[in-house]
C-alpha positions as CSV (number, residue, x, y, z in Angstrom):
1,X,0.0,0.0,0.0
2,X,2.4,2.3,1.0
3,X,4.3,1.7,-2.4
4,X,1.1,2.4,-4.2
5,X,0.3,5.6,-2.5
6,X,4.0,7.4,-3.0
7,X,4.4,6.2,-6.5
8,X,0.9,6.6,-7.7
9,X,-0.1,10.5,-8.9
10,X,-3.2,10.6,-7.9
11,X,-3.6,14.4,-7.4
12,X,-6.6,15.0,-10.7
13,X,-8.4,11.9,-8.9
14,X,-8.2,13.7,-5.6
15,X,-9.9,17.1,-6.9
16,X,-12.3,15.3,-8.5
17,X,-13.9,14.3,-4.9
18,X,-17.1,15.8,-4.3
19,X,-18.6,14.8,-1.1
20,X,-17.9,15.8,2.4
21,X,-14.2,14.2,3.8
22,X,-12.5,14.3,6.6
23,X,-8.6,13.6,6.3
24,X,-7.3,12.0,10.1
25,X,-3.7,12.0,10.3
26,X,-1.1,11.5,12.9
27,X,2.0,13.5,12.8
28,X,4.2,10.6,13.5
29,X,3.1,7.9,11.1
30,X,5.5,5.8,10.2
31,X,3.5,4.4,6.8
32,X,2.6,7.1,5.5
33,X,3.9,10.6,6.5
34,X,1.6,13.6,7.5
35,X,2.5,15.9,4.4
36,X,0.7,13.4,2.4
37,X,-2.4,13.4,4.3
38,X,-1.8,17.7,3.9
39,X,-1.2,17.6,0.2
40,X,-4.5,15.1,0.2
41,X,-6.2,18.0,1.9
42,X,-4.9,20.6,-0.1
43,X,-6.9,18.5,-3.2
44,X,-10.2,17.4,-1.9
45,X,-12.2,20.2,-2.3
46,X,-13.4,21.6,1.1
47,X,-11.8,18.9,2.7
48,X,-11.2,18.9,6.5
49,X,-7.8,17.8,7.8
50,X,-7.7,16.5,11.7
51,X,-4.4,15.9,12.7
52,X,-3.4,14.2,16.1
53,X,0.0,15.3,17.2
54,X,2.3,12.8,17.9
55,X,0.0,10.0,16.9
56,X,0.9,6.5,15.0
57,X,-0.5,5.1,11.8
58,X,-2.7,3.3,13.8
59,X,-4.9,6.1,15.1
60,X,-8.2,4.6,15.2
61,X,-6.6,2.5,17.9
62,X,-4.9,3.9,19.8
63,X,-7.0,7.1,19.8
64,X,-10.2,5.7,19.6
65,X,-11.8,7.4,21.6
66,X,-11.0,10.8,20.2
67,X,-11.1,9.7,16.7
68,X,-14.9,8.2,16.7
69,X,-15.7,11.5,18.2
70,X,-14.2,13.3,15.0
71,X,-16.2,10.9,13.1
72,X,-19.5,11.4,14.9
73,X,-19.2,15.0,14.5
74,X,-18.3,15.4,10.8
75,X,-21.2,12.8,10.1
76,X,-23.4,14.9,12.0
């Protein structure tokens, strides 16, 4: 995945989104590093970027909690 995601140029796919997202990205992913999930936000029209500060890849784990909140809340 991770392969696919930095070799792929996906930036024309990414401004052709055009329902409500919400980009959740820790700053210290490992996988895939935060100025991705920025660049992604950048793109998406009228995207939302969360970040959690000092979070893993993982963060739906091991901030689960705070992240089905964000959810909750963006759904509405």
């Amino acid at each position: 995945c991770t392969r696919t995601l930095t070799e792929t140029d996906s930036r024309d796919a990414l401004r052709k989104i055009t329902v409500p997202t919400m980009l959740v990205h820790g700053t210290e992913d490992r996988s895939i590093p935060v100025a991705f999930g920025r660049l992604a936000a950048r793109l998406v029209p009228g995207a939302t970027l969360v970040e959690y500060e000092g979070a893993p890849h993982g963060l739906p784990i091991t901030h689960r909690e705070r992240f089905s909140s964000e959810l909750i809340r963006f759904v509405g």
